[in-house]
C-alpha positions as CSV (number, residue, x, y, z in Angstrom):
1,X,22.1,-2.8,25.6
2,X,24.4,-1.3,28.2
3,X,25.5,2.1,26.0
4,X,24.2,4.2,23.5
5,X,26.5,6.6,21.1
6,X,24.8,10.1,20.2
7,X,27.5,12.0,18.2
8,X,26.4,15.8,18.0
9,X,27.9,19.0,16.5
10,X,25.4,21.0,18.7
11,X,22.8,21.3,16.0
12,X,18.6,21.5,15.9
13,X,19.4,18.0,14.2
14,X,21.4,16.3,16.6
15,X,19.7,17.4,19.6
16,X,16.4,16.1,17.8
17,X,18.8,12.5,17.8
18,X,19.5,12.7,21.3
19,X,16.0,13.4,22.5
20,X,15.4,9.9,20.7
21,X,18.3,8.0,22.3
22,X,17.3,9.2,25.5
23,X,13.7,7.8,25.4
24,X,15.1,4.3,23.6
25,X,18.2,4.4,26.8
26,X,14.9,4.6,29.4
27,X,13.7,1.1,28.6
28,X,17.0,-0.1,28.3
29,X,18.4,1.8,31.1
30,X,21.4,2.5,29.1
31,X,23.9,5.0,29.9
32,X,24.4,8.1,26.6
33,X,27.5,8.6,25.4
34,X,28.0,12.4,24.2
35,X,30.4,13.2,22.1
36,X,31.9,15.5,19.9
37,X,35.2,15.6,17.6
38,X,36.4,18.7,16.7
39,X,39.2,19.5,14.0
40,X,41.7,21.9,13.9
41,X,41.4,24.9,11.7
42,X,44.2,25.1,8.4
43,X,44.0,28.6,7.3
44,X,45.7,29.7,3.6
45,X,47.2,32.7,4.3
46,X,50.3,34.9,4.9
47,X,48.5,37.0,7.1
48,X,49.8,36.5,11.1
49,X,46.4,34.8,12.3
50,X,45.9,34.3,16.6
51,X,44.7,30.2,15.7
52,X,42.7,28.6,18.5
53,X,45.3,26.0,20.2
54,X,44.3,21.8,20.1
55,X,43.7,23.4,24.1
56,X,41.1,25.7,23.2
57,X,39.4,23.6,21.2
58,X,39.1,20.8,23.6
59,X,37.5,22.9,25.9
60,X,35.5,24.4,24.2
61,X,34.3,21.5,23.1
62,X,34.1,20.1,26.4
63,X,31.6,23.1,27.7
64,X,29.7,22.6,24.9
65,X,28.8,19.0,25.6
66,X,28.3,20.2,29.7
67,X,25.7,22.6,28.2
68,X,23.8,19.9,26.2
69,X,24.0,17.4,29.4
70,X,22.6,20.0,31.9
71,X,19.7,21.1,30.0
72,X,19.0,17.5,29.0
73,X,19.6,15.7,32.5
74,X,16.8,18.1,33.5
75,X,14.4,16.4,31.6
76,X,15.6,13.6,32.1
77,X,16.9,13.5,35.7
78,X,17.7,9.6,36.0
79,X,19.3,9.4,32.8
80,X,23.3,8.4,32.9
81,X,25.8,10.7,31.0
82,X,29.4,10.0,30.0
83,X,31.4,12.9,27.8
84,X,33.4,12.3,25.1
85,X,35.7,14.7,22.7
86,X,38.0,13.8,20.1
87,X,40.0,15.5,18.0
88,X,39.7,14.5,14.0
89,X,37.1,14.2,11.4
90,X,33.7,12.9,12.9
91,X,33.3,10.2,10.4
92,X,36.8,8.7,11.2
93,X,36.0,9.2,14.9
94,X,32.7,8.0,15.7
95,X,33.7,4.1,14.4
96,X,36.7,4.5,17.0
97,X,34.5,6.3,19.7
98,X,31.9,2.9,19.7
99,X,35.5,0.9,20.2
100,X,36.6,2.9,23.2
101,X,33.3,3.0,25.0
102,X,32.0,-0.6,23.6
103,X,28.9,1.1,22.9
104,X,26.1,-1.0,21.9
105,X,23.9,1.4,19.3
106,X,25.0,4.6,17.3
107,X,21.9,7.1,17.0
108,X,22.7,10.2,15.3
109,X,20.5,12.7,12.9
110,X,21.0,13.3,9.0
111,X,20.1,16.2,7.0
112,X,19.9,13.9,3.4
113,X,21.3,14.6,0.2
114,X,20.7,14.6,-3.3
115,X,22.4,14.6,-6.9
116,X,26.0,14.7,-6.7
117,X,26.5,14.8,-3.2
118,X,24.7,11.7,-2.4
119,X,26.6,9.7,-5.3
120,X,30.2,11.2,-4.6
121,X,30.3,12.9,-0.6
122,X,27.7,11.3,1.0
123,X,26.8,12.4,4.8
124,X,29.1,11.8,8.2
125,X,25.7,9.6,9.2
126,X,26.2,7.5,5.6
127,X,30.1,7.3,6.5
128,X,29.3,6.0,9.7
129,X,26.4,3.3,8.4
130,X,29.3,1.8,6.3
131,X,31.8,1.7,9.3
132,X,30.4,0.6,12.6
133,X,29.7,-2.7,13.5
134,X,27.2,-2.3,16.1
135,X,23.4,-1.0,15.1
136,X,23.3,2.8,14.1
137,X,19.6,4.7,13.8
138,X,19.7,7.5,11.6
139,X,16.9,10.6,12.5
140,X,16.0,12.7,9.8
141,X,15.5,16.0,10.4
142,X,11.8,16.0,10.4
143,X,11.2,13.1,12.4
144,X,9.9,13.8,15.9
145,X,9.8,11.3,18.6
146,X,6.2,10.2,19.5
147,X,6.5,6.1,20.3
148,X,7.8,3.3,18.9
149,X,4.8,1.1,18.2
150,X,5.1,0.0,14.9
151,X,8.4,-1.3,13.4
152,X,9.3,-2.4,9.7
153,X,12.2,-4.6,9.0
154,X,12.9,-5.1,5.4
155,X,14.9,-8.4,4.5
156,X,15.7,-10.3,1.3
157,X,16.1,-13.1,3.8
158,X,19.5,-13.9,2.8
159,X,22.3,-15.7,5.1
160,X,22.8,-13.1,8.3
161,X,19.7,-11.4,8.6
162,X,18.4,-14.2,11.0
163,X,20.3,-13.2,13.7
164,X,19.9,-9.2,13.1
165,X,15.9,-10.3,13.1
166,X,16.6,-11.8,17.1
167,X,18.3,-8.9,18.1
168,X,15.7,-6.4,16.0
169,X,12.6,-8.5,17.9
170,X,14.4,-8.2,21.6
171,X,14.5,-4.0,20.7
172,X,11.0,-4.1,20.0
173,X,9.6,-6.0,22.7
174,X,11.4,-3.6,24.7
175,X,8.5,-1.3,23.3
176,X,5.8,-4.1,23.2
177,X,6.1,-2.7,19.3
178,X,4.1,-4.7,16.5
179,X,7.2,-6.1,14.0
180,X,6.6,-6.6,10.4
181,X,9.1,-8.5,8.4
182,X,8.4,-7.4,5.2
183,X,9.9,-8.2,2.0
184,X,9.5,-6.6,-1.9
185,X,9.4,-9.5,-4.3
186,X,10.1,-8.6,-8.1
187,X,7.9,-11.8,-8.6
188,X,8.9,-14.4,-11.5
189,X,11.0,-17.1,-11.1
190,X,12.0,-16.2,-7.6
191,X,9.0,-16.2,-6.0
192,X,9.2,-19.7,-5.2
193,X,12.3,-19.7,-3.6
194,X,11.2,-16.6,-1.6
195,X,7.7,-18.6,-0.2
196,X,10.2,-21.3,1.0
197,X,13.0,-18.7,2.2
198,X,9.9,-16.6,4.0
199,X,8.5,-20.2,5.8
200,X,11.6,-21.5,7.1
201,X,12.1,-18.0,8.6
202,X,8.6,-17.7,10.0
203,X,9.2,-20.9,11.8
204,X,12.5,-20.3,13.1
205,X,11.7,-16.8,14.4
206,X,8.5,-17.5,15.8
207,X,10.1,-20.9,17.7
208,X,13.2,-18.7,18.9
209,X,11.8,-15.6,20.2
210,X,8.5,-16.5,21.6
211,X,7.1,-12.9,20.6
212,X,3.3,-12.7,19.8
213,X,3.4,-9.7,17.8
214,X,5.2,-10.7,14.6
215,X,3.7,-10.3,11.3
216,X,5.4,-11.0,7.6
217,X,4.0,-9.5,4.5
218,X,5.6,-10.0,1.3
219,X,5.0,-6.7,-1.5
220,X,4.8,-6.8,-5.4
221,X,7.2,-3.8,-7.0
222,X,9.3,-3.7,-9.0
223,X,11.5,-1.1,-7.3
224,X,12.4,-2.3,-4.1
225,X,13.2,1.6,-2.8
226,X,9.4,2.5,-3.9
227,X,7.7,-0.5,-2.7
228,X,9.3,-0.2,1.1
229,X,8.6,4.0,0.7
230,X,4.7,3.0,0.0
231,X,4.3,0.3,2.6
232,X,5.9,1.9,5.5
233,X,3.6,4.9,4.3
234,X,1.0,2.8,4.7
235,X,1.3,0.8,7.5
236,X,2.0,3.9,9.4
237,X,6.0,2.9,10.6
238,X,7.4,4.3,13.9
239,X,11.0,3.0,12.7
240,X,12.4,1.0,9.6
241,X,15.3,-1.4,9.7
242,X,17.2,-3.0,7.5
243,X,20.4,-5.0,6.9
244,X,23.7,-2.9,5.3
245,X,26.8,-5.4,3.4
246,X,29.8,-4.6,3.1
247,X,30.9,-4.1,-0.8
248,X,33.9,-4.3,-2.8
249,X,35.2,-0.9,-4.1
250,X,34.0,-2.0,-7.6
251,X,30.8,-2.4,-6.1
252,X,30.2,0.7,-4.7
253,X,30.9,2.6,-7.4
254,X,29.0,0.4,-10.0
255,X,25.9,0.3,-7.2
256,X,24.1,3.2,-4.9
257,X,23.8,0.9,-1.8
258,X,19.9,0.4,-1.1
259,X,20.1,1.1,3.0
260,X,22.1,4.3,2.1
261,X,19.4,5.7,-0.8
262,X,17.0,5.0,2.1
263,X,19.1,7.1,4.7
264,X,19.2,10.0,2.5
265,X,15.3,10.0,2.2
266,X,13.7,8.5,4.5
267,X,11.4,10.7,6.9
268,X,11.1,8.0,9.4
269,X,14.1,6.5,11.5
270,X,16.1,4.3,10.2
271,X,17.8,1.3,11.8
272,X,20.5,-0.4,10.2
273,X,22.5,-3.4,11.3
274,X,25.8,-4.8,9.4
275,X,27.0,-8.1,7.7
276,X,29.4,-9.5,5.7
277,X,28.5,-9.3,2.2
């Protein structure tokens, strides 16, 4: 991991992000990527109005990023810094911004949402999960960053997560961090294709990444949202990760995707990383 993407709007929230991706850029000794995109304001009016020029703007959102590097390169004095503004909606410019810099991981905060908003708007953070291809950690607003010791990856074990399971165990041993695969069986009929699914992963992961600290635990519920929710409770998770897929139009509209529910309520980072549905 060579870069790391922290997209901010100079909020409480996404400074809390940033203070994250700085400590996860010391083990990797990646360089962070600030940036902001700004938009240009459209006022309804026949008043004369004095509008900030695309100039202005640029500037100003310039210093403001120069602000939020000098008080963190205080703290963090060997950290590396690259600057980035944009002009354009922040959910249509972050996916571009991890093009242009070939950044390796998004990590950005979220406020949530409920009701309407999380069925019809959504967040800039859930925009962003949907649109990137690298790996994106979302911080909720009242997560504070203490370690990274214990780390939940939830998996249906189904064709791509093998590979987002490699790359998820060479983050945590980064962190010497105890992994959990976990998976929430509905039980039944399935629950012998999941026993075989769960082995033949075991014995692949354990033979590929030669990491001691891999554990897999397979939960009873019969919502998958609640029974993830109780275990990471439980267990006492630093971090939770999971896999997002691409759906059809149709889909989305027919389904509230499960990583995004999770995004929106989660008070514990979450990690996703994308596939091909």
């Amino acid at each position: 991991m060579k870069k790391i993407l922290v997209p901010t709007d100079f909020s409480a929230d996404a400074d809390n992000a940033l203070r994250f991706a700085m400590e996860i850029g010391k083990k990797w000794n990646a360089s962070i990527v600030l940036h902001h995109s700004y938009v240009m304001p459209v006022y309804a009016s026949d008043l004369p109005l004095a509008l900030p020029s695309d100039t202005e703007l640029e500037k100003s959102s310039m210093d403001g990023l120069t602000r939020l590097f000098d008080r963190f390169s205080k703290e963090y004095p060997d950290a590396k810094f690259e600057l980035s503004v944009t002009e354009g909606y922040a959910e249509d410019q972050i996916p571009k911004t991890v093009k242009r810099t070939a950044a390796d991981l998004v990590v950005m905060g979220t406020k949530g949402a409920s009701g309407l908003r999380e069925a019809f708007i959504g967040t800039i953070t859930a925009s962003v999960l949907d649109t990137v291809d690298c790996p994106v950690i979302a911080i909720p607003s009242n997560a504070k960053w203490i370690r990274l010791e214990r780390l939940v990856y939830a998996t249906d074990y189904e064709e791509g997560d093998f590979q987002h399971l490699q790359s998820f165990i060479e983050f945590a041993r980064k962190f010497s961090a105890e992994v959990v695969i976990l998976h929430v069986s509905h039980g039944g009929e399935q629950r012998v294709y999941e026993v075989d699914a769960i082995e033949r992963f075991k014995e692949r992961l354990v033979e590929e990444t030669k990491y001691g600290k891999i554990t897999f635990q397979v939960l009873g519920h019969s919502d998958i949202y609640e029974g993830i929710n109780a275990f990471v409770e439980q267990y006492g998770a630093d971090l939770l990760a999971m896999t997002i897929r691409r759906r059809t139009f149709t889909e989305k509209l027919l389904q509230r995707s499960m990583t995004k529910r999770m995004a929106y309520h989660a008070h514990l980072p979450l990690m996703t990383y994308h596939t091909e549905k």
